[in-house]
Jmol script that loads the backbone (N, CA, C; Angstrom):
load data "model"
ATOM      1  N   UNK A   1       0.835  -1.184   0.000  1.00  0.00           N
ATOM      2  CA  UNK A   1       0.000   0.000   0.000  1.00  0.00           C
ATOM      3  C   UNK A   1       0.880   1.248   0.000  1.00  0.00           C
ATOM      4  N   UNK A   2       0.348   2.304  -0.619  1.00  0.00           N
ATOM      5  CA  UNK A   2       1.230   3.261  -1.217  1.00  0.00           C
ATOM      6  C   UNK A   2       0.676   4.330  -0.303  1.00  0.00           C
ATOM      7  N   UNK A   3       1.896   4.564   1.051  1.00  0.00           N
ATOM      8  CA  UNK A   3       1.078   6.350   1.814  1.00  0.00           C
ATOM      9  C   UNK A   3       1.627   7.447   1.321  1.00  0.00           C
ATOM     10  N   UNK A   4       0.746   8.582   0.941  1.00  0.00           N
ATOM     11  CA  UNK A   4       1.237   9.701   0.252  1.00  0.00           C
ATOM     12  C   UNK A   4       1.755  10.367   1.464  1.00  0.00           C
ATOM     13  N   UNK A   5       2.421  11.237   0.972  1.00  0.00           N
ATOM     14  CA  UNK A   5       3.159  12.122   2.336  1.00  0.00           C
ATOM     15  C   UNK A   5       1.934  13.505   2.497  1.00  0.00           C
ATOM     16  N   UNK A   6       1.947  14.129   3.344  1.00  0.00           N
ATOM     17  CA  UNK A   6       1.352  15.370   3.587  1.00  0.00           C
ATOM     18  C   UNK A   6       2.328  16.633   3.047  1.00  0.00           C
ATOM     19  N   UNK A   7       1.599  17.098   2.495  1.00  0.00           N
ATOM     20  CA  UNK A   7       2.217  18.240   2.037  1.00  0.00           C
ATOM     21  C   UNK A   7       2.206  19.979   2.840  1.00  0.00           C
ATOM     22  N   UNK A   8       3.203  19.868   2.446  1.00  0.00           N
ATOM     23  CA  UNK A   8       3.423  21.618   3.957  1.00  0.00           C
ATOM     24  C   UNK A   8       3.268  22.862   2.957  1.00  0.00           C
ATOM     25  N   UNK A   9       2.363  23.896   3.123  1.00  0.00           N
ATOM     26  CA  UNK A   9       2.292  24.741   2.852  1.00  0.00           C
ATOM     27  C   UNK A   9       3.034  26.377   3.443  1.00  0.00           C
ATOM     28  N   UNK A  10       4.021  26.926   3.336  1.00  0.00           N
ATOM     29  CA  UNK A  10       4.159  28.163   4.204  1.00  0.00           C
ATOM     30  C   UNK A  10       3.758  29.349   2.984  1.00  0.00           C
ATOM     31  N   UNK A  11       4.163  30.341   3.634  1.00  0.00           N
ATOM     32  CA  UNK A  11       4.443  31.732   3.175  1.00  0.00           C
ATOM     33  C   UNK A  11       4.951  32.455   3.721  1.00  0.00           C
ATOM     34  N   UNK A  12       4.698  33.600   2.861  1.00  0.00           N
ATOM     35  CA  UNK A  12       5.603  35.285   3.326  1.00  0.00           C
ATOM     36  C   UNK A  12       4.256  35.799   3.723  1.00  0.00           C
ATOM     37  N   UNK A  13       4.736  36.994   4.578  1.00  0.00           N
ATOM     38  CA  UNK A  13       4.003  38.074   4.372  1.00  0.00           C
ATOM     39  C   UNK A  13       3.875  38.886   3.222  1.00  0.00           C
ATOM     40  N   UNK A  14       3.652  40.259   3.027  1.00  0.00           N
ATOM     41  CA  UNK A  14       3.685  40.879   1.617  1.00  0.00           C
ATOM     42  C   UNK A  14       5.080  41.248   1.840  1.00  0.00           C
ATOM     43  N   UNK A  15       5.409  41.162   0.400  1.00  0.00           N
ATOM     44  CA  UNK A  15       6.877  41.546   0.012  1.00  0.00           C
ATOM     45  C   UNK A  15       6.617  42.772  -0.961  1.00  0.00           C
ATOM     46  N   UNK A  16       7.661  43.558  -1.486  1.00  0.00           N
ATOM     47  CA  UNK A  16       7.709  44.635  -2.355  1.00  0.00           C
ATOM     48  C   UNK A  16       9.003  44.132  -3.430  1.00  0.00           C
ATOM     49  N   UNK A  17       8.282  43.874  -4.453  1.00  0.00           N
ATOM     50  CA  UNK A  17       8.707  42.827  -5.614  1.00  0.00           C
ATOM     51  C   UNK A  17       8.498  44.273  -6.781  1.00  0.00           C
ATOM     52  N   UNK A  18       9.584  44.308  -7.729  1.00  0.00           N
ATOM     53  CA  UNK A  18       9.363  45.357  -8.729  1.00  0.00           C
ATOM     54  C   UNK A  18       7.982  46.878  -8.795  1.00  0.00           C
ATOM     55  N   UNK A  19       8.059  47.009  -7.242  1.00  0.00           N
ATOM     56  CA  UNK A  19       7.273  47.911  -6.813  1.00  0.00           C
ATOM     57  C   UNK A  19       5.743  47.761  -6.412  1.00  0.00           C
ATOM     58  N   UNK A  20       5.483  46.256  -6.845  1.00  0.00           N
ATOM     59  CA  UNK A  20       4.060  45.418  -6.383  1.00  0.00           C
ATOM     60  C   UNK A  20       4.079  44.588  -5.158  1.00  0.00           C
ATOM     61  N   UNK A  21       2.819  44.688  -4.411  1.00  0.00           N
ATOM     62  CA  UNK A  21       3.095  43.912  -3.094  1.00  0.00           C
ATOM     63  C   UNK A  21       2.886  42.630  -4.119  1.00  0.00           C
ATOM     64  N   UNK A  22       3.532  41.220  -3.276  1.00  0.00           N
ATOM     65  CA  UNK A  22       3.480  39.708  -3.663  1.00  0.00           C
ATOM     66  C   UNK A  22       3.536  39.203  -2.263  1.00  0.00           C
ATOM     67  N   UNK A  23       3.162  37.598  -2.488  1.00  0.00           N
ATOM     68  CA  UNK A  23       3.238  36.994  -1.741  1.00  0.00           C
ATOM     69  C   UNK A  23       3.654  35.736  -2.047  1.00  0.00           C
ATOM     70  N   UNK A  24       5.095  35.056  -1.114  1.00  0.00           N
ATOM     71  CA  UNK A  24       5.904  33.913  -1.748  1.00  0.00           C
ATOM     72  C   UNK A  24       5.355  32.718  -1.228  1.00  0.00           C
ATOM     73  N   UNK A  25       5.555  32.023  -1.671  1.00  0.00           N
ATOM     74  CA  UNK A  25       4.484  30.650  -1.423  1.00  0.00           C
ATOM     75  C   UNK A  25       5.256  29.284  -1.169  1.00  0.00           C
ATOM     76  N   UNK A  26       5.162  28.771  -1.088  1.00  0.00           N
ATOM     77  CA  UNK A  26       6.472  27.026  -0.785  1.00  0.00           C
ATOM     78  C   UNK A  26       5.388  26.168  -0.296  1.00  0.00           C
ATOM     79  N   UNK A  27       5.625  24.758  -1.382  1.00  0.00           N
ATOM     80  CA  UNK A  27       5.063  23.458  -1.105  1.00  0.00           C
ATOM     81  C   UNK A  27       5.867  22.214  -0.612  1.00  0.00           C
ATOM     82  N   UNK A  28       5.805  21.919   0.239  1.00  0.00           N
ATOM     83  CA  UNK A  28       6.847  20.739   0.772  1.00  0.00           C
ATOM     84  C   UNK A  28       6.698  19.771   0.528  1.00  0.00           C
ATOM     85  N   UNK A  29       7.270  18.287   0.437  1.00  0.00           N
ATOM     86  CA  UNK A  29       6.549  16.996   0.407  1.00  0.00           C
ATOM     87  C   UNK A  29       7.766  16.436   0.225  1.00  0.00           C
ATOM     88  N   UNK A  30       8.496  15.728   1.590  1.00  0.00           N
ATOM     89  CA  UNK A  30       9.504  14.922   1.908  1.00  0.00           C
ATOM     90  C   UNK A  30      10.435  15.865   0.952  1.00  0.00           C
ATOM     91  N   UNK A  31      11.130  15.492  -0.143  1.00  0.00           N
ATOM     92  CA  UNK A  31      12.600  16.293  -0.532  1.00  0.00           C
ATOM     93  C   UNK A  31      11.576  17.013  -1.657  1.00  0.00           C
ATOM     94  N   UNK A  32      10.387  17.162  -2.108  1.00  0.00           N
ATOM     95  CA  UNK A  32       9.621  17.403  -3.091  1.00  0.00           C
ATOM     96  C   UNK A  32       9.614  19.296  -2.600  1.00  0.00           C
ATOM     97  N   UNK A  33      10.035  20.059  -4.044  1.00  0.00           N
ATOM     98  CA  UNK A  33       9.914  21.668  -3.114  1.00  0.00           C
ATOM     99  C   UNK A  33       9.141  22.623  -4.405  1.00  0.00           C
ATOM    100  N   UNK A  34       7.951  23.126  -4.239  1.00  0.00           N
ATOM    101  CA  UNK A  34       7.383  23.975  -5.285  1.00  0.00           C
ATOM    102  C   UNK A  34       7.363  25.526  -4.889  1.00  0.00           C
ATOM    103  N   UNK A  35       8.277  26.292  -5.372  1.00  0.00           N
ATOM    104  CA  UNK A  35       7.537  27.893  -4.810  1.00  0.00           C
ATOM    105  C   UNK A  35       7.305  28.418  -5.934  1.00  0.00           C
ATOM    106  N   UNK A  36       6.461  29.255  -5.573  1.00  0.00           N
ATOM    107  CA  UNK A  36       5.700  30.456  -6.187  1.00  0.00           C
ATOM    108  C   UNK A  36       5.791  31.792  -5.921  1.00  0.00           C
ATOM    109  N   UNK A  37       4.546  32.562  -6.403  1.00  0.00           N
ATOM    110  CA  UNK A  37       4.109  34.388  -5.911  1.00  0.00           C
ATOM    111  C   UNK A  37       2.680  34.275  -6.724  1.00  0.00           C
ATOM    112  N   UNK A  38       2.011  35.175  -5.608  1.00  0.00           N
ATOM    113  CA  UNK A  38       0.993  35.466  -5.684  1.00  0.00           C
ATOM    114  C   UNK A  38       1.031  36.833  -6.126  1.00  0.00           C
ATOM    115  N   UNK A  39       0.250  37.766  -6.590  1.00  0.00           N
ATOM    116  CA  UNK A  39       0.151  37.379  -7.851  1.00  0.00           C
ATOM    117  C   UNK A  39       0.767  36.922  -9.040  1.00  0.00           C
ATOM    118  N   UNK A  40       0.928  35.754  -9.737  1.00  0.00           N
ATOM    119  CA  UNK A  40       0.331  35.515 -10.467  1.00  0.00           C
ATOM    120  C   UNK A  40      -0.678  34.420 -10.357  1.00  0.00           C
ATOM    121  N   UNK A  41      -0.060  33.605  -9.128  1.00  0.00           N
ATOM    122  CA  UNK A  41      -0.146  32.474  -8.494  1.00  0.00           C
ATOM    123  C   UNK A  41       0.093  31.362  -9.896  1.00  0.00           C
ATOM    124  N   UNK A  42       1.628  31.265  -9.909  1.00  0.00           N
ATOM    125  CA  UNK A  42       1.771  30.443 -10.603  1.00  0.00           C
ATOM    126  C   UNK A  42       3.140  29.414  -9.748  1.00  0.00           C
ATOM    127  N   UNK A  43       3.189  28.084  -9.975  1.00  0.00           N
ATOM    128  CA  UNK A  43       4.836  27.437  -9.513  1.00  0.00           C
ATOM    129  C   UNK A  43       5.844  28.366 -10.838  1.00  0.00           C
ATOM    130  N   UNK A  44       7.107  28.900  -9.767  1.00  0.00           N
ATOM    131  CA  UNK A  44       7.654  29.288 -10.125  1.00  0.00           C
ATOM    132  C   UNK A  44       9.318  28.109 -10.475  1.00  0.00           C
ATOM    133  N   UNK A  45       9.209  27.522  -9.193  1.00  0.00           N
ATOM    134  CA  UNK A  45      10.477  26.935  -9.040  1.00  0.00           C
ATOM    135  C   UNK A  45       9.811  25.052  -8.928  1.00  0.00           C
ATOM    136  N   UNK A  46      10.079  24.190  -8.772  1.00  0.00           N
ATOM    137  CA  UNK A  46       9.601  22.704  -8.840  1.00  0.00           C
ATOM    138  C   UNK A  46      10.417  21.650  -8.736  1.00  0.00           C
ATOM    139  N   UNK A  47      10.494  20.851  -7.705  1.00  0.00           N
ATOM    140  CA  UNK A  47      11.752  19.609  -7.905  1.00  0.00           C
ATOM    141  C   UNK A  47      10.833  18.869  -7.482  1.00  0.00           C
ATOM    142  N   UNK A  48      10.412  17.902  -8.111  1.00  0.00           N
ATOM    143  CA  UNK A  48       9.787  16.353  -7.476  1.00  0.00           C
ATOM    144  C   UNK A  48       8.600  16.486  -8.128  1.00  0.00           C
ATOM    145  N   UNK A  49       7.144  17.835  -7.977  1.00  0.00           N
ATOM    146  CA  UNK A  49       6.045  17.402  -8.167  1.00  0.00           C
ATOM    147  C   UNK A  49       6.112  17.562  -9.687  1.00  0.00           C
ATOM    148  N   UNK A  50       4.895  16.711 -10.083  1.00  0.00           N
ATOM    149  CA  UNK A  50       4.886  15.983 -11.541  1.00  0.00           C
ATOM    150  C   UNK A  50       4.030  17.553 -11.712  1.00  0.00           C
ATOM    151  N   UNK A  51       4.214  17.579 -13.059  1.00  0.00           N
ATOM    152  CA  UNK A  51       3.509  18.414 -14.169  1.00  0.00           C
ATOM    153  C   UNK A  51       1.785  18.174 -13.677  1.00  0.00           C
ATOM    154  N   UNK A  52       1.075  17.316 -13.537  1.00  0.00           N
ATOM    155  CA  UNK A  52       0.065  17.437 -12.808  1.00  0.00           C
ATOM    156  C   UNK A  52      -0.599  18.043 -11.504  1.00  0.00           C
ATOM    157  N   UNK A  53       0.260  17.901 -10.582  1.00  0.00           N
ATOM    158  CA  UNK A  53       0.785  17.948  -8.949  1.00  0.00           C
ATOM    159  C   UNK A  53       0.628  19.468  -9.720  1.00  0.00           C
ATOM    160  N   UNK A  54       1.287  20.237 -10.243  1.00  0.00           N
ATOM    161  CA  UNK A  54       1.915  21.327 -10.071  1.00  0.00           C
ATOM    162  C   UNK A  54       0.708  22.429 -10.527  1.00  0.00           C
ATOM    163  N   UNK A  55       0.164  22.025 -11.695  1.00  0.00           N
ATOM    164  CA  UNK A  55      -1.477  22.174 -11.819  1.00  0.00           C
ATOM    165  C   UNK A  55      -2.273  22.008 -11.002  1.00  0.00           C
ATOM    166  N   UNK A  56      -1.964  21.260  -9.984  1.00  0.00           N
ATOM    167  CA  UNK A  56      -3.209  21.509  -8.770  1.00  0.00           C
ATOM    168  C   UNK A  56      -2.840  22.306  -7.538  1.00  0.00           C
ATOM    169  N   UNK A  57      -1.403  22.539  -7.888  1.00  0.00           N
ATOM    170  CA  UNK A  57      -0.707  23.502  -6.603  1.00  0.00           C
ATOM    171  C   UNK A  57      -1.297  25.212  -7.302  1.00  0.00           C
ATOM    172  N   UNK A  58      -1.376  25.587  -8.283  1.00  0.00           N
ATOM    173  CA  UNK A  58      -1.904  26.810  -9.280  1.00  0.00           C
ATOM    174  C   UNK A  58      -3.187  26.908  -8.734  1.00  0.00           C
ATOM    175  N   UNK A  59      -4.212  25.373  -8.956  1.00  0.00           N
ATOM    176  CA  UNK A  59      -5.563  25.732  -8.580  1.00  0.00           C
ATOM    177  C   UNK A  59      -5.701  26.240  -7.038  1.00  0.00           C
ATOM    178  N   UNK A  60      -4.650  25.348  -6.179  1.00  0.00           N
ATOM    179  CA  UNK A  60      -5.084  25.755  -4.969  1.00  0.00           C
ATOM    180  C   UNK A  60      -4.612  26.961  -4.819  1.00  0.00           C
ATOM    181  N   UNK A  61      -3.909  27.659  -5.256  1.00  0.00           N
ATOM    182  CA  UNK A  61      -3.540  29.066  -4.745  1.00  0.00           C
ATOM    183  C   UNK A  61      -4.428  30.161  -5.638  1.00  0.00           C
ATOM    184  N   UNK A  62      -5.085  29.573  -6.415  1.00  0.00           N
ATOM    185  CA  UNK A  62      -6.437  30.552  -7.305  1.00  0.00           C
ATOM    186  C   UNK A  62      -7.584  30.701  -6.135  1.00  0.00           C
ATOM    187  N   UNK A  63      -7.639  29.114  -6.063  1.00  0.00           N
ATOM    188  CA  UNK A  63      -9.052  29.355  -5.205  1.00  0.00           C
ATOM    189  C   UNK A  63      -8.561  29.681  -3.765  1.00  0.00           C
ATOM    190  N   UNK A  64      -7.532  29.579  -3.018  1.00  0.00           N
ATOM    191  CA  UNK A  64      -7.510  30.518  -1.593  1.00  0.00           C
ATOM    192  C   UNK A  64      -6.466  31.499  -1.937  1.00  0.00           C
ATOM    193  N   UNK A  65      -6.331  32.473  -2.484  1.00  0.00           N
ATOM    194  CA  UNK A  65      -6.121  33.810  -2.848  1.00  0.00           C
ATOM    195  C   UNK A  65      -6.606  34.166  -1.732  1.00  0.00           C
ATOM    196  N   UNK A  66      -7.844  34.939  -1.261  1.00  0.00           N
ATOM    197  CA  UNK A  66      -7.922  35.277  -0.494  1.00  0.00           C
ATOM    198  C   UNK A  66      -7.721  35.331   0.665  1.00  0.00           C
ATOM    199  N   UNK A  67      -7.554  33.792   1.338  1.00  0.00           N
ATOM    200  CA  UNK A  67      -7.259  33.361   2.441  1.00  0.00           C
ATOM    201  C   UNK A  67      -5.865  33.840   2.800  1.00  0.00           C
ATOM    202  N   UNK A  68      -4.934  33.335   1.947  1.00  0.00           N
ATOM    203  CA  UNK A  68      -3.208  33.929   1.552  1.00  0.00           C
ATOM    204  C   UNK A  68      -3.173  34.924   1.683  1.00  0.00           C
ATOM    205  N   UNK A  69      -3.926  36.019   1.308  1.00  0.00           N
ATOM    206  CA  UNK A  69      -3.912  37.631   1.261  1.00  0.00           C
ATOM    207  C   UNK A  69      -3.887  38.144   2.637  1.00  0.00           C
ATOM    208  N   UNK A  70      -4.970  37.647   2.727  1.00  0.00           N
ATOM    209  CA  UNK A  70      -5.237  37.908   4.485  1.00  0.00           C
ATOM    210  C   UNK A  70      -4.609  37.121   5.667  1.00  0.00           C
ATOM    211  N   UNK A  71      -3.774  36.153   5.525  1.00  0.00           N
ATOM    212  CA  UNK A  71      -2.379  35.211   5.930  1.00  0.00           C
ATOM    213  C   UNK A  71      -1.482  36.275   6.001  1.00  0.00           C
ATOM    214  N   UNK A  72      -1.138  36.931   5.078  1.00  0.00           N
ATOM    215  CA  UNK A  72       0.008  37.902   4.503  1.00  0.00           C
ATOM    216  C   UNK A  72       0.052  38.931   5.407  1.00  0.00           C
ATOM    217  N   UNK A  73      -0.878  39.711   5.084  1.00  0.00           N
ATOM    218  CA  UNK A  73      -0.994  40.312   5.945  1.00  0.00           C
ATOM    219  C   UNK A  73      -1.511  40.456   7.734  1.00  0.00           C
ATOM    220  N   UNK A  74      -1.452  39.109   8.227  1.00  0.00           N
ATOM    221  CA  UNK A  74      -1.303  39.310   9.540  1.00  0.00           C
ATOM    222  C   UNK A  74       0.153  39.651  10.021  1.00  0.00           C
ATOM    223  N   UNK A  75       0.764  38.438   8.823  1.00  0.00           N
ATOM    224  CA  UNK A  75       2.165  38.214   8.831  1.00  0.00           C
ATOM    225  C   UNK A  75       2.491  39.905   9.164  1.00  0.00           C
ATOM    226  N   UNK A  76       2.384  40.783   8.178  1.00  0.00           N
ATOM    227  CA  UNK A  76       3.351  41.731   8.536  1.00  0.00           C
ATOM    228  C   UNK A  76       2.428  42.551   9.768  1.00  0.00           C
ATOM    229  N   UNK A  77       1.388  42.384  10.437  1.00  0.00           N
ATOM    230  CA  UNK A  77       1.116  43.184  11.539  1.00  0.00           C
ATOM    231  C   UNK A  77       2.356  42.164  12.290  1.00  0.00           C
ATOM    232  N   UNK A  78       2.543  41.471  12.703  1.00  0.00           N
ATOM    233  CA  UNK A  78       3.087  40.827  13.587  1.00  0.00           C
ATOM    234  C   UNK A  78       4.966  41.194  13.799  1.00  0.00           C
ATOM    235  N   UNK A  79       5.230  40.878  12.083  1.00  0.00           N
ATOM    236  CA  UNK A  79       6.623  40.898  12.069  1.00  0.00           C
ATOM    237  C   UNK A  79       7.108  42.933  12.052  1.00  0.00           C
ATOM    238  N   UNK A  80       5.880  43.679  12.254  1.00  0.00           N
ATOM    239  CA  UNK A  80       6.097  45.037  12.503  1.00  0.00           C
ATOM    240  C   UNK A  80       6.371  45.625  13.652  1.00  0.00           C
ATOM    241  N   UNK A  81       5.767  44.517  14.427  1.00  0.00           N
ATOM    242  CA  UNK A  81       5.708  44.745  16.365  1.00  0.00           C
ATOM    243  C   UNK A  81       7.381  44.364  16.521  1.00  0.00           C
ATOM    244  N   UNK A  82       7.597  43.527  15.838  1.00  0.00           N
ATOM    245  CA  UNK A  82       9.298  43.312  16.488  1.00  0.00           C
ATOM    246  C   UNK A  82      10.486  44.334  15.912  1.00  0.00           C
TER     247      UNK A  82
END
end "model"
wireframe off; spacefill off
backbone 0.3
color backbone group
């Protein structure tokens, strides 16, 4: 029987990228590593997940956009206090 690993999601807070806020993204899975930026929400970088995998890492960051946005920005209330 074949166990898939769990996959780790982090991020950034907002960053200031060619004068646009973004937000950097990283998918984990044992030595498996996908990052991105929001906007465009696309994989930018990829070692391990298949050409499929990587299409569903795009969808998930389409459909929680928002959630990420508002992730982001707690991030920097927090990392402002220090």
């Amino acid at each position: 029987m074949n166990k898939q690993e769990e996959v780790k999601f982090t991020q950034s807070g907002f960053l200031k990228i060619d004068g646009k806020k973004r937000v950097s993204v990283r998918f984990e899975r044992g030595s498996d590593i996908a990052e991105g930026m929001l906007p465009p929400g696309k994989i930018t970088k990829n070692h391990g997940f298949s050409d499929k995998e990587v299409a569903g890492l795009e969808i998930y960051l389409e459909m929680n956009c928002d959630e990420i946005y508002k992730k982001a920005k707690e991030i920097g209330k927090f990392t402002n206090l220090l």
